[in-house]
C-alpha positions as CSV (number, residue, x, y, z in Angstrom):
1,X,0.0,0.0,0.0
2,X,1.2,3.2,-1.1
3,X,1.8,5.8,2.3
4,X,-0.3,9.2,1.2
5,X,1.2,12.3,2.9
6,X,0.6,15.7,2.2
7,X,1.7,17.6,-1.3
8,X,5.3,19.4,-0.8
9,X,5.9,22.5,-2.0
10,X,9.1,24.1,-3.3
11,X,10.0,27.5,-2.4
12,X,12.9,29.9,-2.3
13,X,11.9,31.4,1.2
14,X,12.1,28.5,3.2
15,X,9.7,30.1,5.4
16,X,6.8,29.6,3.3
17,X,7.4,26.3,2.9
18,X,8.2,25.6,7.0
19,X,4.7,27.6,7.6
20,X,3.2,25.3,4.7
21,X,4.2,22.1,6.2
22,X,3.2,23.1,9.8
23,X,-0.6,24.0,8.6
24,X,-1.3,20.9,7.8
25,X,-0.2,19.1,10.9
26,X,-2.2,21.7,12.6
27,X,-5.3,20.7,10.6
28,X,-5.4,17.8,12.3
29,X,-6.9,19.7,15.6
30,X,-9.7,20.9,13.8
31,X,-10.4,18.0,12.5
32,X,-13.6,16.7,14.6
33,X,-15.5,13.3,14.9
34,X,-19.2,14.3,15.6
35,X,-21.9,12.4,18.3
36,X,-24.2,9.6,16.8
37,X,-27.0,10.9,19.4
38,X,-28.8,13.4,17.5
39,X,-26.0,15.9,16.8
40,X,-23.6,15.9,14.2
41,X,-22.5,12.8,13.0
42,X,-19.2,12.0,10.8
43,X,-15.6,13.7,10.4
44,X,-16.3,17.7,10.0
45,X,-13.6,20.4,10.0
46,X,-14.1,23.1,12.8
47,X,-12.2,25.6,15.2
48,X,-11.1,23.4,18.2
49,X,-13.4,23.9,21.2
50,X,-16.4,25.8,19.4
51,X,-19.9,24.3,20.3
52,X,-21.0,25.1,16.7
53,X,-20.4,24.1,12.7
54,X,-20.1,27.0,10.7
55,X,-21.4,27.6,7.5
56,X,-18.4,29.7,6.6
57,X,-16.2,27.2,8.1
58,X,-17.8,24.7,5.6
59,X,-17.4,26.7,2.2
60,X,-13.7,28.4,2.8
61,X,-11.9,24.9,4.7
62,X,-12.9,23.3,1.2
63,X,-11.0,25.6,-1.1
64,X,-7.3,24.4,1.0
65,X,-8.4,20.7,2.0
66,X,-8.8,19.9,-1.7
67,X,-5.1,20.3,-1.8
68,X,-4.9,17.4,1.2
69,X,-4.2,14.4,-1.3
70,X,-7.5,13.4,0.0
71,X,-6.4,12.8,4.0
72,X,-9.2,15.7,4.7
73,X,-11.5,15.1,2.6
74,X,-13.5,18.6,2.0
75,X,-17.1,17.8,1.0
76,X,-18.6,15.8,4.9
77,X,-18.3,19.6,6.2
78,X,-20.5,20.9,3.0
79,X,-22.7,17.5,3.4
80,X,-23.5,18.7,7.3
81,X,-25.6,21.4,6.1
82,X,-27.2,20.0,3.5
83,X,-28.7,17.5,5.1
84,X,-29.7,19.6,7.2
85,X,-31.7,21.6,4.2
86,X,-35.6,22.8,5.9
87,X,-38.5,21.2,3.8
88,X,-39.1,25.0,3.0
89,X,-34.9,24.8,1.2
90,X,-33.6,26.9,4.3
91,X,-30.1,26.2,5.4
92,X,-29.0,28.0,8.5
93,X,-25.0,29.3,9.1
94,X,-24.6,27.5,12.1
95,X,-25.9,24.6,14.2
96,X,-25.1,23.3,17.5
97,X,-22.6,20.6,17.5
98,X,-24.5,18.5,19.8
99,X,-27.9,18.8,19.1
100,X,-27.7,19.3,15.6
101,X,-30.1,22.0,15.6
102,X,-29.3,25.3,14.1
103,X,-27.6,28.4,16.1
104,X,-29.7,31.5,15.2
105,X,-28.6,35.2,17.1
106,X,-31.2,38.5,17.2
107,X,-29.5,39.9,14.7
108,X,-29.8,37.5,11.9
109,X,-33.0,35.4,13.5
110,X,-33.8,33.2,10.3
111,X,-29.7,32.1,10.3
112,X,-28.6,33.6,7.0
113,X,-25.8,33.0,5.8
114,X,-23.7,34.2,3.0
115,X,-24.9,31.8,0.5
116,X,-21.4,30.7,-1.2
117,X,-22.0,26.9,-1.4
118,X,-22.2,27.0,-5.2
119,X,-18.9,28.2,-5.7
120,X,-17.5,26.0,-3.2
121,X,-18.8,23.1,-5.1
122,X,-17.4,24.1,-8.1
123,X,-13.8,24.7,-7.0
124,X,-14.5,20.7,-5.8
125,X,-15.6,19.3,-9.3
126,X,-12.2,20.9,-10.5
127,X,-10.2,19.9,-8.5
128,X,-12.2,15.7,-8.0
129,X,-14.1,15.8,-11.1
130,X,-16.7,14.2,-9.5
131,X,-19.9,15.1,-11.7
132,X,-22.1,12.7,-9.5
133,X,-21.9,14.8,-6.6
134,X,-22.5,18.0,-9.1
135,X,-25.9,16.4,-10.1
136,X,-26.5,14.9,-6.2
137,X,-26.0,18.8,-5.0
138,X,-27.7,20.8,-7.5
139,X,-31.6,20.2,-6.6
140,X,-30.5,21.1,-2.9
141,X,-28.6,24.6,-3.7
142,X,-31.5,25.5,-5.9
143,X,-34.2,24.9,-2.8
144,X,-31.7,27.2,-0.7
145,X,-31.7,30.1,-3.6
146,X,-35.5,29.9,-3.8
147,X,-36.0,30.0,0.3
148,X,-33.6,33.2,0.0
149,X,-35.4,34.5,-2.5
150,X,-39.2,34.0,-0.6
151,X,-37.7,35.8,2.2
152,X,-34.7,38.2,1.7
153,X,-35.7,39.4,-1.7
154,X,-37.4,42.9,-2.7
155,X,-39.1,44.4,-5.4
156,X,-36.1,46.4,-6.1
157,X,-34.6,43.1,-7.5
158,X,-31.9,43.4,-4.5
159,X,-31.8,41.3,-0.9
160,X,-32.0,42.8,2.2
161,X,-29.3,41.2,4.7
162,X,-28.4,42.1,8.8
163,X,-25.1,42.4,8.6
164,X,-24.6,39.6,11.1
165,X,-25.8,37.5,7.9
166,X,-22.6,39.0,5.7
167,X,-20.1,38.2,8.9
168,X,-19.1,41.7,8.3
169,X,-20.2,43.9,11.4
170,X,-18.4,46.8,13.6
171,X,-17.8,48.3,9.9
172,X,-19.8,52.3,10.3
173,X,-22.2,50.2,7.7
174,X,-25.5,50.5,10.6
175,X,-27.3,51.6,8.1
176,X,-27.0,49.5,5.5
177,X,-30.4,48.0,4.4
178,X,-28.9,46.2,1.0
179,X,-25.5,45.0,2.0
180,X,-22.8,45.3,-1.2
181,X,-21.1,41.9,0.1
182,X,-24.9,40.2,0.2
183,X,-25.9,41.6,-3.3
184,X,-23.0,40.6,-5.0
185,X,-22.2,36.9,-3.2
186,X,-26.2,36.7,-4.5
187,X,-24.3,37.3,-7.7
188,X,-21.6,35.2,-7.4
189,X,-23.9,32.2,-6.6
190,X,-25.9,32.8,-9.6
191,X,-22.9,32.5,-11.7
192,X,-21.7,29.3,-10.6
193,X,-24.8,27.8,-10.3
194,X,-25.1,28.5,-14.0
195,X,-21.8,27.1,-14.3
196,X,-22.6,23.4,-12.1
197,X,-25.8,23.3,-14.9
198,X,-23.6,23.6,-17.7
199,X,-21.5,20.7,-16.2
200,X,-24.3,18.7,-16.3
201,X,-25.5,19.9,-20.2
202,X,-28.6,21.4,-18.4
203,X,-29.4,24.3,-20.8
204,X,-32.4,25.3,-19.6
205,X,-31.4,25.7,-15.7
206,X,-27.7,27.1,-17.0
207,X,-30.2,29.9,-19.0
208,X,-32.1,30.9,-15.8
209,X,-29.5,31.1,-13.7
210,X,-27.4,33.4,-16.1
211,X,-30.6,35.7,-16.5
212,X,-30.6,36.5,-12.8
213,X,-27.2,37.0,-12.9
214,X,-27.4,39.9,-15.5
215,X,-30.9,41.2,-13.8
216,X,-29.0,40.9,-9.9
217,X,-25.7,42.7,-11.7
218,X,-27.5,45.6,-13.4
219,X,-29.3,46.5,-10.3
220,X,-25.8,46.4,-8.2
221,X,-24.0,48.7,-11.1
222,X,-26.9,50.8,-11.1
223,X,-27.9,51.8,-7.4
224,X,-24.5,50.6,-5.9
225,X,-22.0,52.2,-7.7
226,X,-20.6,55.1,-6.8
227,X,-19.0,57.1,-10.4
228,X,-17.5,59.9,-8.4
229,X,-16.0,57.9,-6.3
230,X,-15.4,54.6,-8.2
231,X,-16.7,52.3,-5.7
232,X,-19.1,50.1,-4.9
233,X,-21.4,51.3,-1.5
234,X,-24.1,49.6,0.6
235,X,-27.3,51.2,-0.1
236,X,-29.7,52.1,2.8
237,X,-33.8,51.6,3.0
238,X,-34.4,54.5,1.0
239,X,-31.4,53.3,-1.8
240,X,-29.1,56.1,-0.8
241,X,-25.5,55.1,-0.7
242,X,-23.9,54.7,2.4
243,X,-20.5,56.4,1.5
244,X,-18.3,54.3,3.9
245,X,-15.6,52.2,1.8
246,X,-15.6,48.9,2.9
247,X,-13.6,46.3,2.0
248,X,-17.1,44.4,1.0
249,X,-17.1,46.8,-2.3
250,X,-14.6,44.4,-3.6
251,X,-17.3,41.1,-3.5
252,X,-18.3,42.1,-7.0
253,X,-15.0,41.9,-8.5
254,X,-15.4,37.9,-7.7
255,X,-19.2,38.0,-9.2
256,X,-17.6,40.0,-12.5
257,X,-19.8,42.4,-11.7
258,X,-17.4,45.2,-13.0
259,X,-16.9,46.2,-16.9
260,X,-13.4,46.8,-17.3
261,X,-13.2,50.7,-16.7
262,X,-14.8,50.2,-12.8
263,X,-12.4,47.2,-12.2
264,X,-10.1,49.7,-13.3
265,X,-10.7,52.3,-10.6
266,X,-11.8,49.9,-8.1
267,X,-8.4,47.6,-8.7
268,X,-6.3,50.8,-8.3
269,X,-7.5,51.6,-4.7
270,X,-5.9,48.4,-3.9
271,X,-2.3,49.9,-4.7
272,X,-3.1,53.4,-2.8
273,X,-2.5,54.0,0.7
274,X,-5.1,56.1,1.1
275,X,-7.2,53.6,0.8
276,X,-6.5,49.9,0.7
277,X,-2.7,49.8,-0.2
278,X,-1.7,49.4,3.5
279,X,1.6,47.4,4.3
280,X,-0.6,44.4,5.3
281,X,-2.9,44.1,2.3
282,X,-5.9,44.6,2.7
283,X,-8.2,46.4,5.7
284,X,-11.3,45.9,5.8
285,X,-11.9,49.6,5.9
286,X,-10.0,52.2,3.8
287,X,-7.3,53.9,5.9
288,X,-8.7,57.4,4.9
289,X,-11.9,56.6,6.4
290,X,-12.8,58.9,10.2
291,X,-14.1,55.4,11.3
292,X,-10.3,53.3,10.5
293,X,-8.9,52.0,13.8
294,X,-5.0,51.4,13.1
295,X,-5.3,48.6,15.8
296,X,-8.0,46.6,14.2
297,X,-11.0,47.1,16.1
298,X,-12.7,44.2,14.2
299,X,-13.7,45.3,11.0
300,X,-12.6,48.7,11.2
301,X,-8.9,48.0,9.6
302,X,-8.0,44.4,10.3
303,X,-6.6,42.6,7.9
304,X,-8.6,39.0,7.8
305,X,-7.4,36.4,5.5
306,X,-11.1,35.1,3.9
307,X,-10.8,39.3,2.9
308,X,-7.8,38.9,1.2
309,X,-8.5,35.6,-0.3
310,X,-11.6,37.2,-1.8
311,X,-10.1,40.0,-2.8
312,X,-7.0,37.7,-4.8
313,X,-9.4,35.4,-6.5
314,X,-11.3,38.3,-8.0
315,X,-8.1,40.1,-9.0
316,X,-7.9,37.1,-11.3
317,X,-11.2,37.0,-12.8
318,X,-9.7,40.1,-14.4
319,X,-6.0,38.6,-14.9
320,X,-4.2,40.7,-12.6
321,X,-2.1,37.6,-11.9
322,X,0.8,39.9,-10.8
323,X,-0.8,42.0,-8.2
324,X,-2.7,39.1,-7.1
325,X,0.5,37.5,-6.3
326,X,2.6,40.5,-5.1
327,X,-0.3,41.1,-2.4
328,X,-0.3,37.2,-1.8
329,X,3.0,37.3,-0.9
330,X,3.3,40.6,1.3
331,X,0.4,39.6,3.0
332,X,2.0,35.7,3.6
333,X,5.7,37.7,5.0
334,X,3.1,39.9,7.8
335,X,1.7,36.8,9.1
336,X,4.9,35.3,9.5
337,X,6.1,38.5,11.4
338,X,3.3,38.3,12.9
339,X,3.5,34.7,14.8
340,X,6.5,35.6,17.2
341,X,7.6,39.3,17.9
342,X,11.6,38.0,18.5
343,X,11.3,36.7,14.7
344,X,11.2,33.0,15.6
345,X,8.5,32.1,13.0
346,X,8.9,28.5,13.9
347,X,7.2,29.3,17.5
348,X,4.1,31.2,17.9
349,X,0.2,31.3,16.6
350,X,-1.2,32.1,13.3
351,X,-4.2,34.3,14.1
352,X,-7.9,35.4,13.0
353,X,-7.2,38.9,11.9
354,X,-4.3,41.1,11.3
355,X,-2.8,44.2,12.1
356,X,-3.1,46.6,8.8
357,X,-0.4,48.8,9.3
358,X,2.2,46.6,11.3
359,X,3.0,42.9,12.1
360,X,0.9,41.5,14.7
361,X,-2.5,40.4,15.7
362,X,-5.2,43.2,15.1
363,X,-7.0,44.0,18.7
364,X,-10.7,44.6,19.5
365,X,-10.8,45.6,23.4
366,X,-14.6,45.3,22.9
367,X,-14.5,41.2,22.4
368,X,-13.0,39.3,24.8
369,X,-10.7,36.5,22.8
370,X,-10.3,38.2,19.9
371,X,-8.6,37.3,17.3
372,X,-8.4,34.1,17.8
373,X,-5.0,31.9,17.3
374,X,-4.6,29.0,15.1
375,X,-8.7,29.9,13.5
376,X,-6.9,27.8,10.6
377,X,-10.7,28.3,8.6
378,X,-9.3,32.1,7.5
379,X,-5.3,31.3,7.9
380,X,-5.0,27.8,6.1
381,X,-6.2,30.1,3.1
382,X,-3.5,32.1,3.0
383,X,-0.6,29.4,4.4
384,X,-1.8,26.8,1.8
385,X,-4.2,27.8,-1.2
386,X,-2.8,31.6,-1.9
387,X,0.6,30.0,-1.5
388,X,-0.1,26.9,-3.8
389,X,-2.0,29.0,-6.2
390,X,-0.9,32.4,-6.7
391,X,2.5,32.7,-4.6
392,X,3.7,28.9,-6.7
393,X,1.3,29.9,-9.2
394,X,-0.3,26.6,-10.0
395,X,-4.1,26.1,-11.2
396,X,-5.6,22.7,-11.6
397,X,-8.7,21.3,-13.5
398,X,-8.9,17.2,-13.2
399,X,-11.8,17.6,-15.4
400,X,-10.0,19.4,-18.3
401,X,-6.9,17.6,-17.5
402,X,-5.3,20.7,-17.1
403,X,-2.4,22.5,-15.3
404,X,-1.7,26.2,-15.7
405,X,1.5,27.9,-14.4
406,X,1.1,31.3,-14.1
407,X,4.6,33.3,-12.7
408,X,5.7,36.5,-13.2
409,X,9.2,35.6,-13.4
410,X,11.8,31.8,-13.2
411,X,12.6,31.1,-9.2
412,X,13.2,27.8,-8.1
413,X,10.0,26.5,-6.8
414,X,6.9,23.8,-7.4
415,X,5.0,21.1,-6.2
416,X,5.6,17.4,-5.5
417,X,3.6,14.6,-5.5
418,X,0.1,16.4,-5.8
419,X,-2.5,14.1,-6.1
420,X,-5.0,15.1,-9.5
421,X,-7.6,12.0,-8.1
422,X,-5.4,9.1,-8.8
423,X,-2.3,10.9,-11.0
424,X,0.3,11.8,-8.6
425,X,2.1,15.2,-10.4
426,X,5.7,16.8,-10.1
427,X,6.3,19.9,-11.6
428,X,9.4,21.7,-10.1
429,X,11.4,24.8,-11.9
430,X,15.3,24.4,-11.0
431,X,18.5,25.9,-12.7
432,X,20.5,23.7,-14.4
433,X,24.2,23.9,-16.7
434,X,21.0,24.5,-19.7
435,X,19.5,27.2,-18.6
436,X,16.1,27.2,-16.4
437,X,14.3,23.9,-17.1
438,X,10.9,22.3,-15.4
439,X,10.8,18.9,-14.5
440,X,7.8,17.0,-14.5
441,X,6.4,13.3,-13.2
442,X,3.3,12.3,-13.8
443,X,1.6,8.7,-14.0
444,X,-1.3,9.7,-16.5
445,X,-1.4,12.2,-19.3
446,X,-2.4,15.9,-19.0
447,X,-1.9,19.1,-20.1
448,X,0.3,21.8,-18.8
449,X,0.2,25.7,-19.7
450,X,3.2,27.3,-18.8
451,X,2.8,31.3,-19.0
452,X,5.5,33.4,-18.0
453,X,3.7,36.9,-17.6
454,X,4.4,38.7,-20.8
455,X,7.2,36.8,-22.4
456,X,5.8,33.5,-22.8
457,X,3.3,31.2,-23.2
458,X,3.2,27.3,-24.6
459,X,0.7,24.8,-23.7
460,X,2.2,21.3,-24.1
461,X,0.3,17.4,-23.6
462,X,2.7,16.1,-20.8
463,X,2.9,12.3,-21.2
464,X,2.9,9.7,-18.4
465,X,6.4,9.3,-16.6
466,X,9.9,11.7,-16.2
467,X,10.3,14.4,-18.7
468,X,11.9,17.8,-18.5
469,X,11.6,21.4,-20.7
470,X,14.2,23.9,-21.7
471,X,12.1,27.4,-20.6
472,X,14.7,28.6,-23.5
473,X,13.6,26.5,-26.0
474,X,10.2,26.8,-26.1
């Protein structure tokens, strides 16, 4: 029997790599084995100690344990809540650990959640190509869209959210009636719901999906976006902006919501310390803002890593692979800072939220045990997925039989033995007496895209076994 361990990674900052290696064995804490008496039953991934699954929890642990060569599986968290799906299609954003039943707060009193399952599922099929589960999931995410739209939609073709139900509060946004994030995670779900029915060659669900897409994204560009200011705003009851920039103006970059010149102007505010270019990329409010707290104070300028995960995989939807991974990396070298103040990165915590101007953990006097150490649901996102994808540069599609190396420049780095199902891949870039050449092992065909930002690109079928390519002579 073949041992399965964890894919390595290859890295010139040895740093990344130690941080790399050290997530996953801390994985193994959050890795929980539920009651059979009425309460959750089965492996699910969770923060150590918490008497309730999250919903958030469920959708964002998938996009890194995919990368787990199948020792975490990520879809039993997902399953949790759907089978706990409401005869009416509602699924709530957190239930009770041992009971089973769901966790609802005054706030957010039907449990709302922000409805993100879709893409979730998606990111899976690409990375299992499992189209079973695709057709298994569909008719249960289409119950949960139509119980959100019975209750949370208005005539105004927008939903009206509590904040609570974004996971965004403490923001100056207490007047937001139509939350941005809401509006355009509505959008976002639309889109890959569209995308799951093409999987399955069901043109008539893919058609009605994409029409609320463009219906949900003309009503966001028209009420929510701001042209004197280039940004995208909450709006309140009355649909007046609420002129606070939040890092939830950058959601619709993810749903494509955007035509080029907005991503434009939004995508710059990103590079400008006035408003989102702070040394630890990104606050959650701009720093020019009366209500930024340099020290955190929840989401009033701490850096969260979900945030800046967001914020990376919609800078590619609009191929800014090289800010994406600059701001992948700077925000990887702050959290290292961050874990031990004598520089000793191989002692101390990763932790919930960040510091936006400084290393360190952000602060919120206001709530006791905040941020949190090790809440691996936000920092495995960073430590394993932004540094497999965008800091390595690798993206993987079993179902294409694809590969796609996207760097900005040659350094000596790559992945080893990374399980695509049941083809175990190599592809490593080293130096040699030849010039810079990739090596690559692989026990099945596929094909591999290199593209080396704006000097090359070649896709080439890599056969089964060793082989190797000159970067020179291609």
């Amino acid at each position: 029997m073949i041992r399965r361990d964890f894919p390595k990674i290859h890295f010139y900052d040895q740093d990344f790599v130690d941080i790399y290696d050290k997530t996953w064995a801390w994985i193994q804490d959050c890795w929980n084995s539920g009651s059979e008496s009425g309460g959750i039953e089965g492996k699910f991934f969770s923060y150590p100690g918490s008497p309730v699954i999250q919903q958030y929890d469920a959708v964002f642990s998938s996009f890194f344990l995919v990368y787990s060569n199948r020792i975490y599986q990520a879809h039993p968290t997902l399953d949790a809540f759907y089978t706990r799906q409401e005869p009416g299609g509602a699924i709530r954003s957190a239930y009770n650990i041992s009971t089973g039943l769901p966790e609802v707060d005054q706030d957010n009193p039907e449990g709302l959640g922000l409805p993100l399952f879709a893409w979730a599922e998606y990111n899976l099929y690409h990375k299992t190509a499992n189209k079973k589960r695709v057709k298994d999931i569909i008719p249960i995410l289409h119950k949960y869209i139509e119980w959100i739209d019975s209750v949370f939609k208005r005539p105004n073709g927008l939903y009206e959210a509590s904040l609570s139900a974004t996971g965004m509060v403490t923001s100056c946004r207490e007047a937001a009636c139509y939350p941005v994030d809401f509006n355009a995670v509505m959008a976002v779900n639309m889109l890959y719901m569209a995308a799951l029915a093409d999987i399955l060659n069901d043109k008539e669900a893919s058609f009605q999906y994409k029409r609320q897409y463009f219906s949900l994204k003309t009503r966001i560009n028209t009420l929510m976006w701001d042209n004197d200011d280039g940004f995208y705003y909450d709006i309140d009851r009355d649909e007046q902006r609420i002129r606070v920039k939040t890092l939830a103006g950058y959601w619709p970059l993810l749903a494509e919501i955007p035509n080029d010149d907005k991503a434009e102007r939004l995508i710059g505010k990103l590079s400008d310390p006035r408003f989102f270019g702070s040394p630890h990329p990104f606050p959650s409010m701009a720093v020019n803002e009366p209500g930024f707290d340099e020290n955190g104070g929840g989401f009033r300028g701490s850096v969260y890593p979900h945030l800046t995960f967001m914020v990376i995989k919609g800078l590619e939807r609009y191929q800014r692979w090289e800010l994406a991974r600059e701001c992948a990396t700077r925000h990887l070298y702050f959290v290292l800072d961050s874990m031990s103040p004598d520089g000793n990165h191989h002692k101390g915590n990763l932790w919930e939220a960040y510091l936006p101007l400084k290393e360190g953990p952000a602060l919120w006097p206001e709530r006791p045990g905040f941020p949190r150490s090790q809440y691996l649901t936000y920092d495995a996102l960073s430590t394993i997925c932004l540094t497999i994808e965008n800091v390595v540069g690798l993206f993987i599609s079993l179902p294409r039989k694809t590969v796609d190396w996207i760097i900005p420049n040659l350094e000596i780095m790559g992945v080893e033995n990374l399980s695509l199902k049941k083809n175990m891949i190599t592809i490593l870039s080293n130096k040699s007496g030849r010039g810079w050449e990739i090596r690559m092992e692989s026990e099945k065909l596929y094909y591999f895209t290199i593209n080396i930002l704006g000097k090359k690109k070649k896709t080439l079928p890599i056969p089964s076994g060793k082989c190797s390519m000159l970067i020179d002579k291609l």
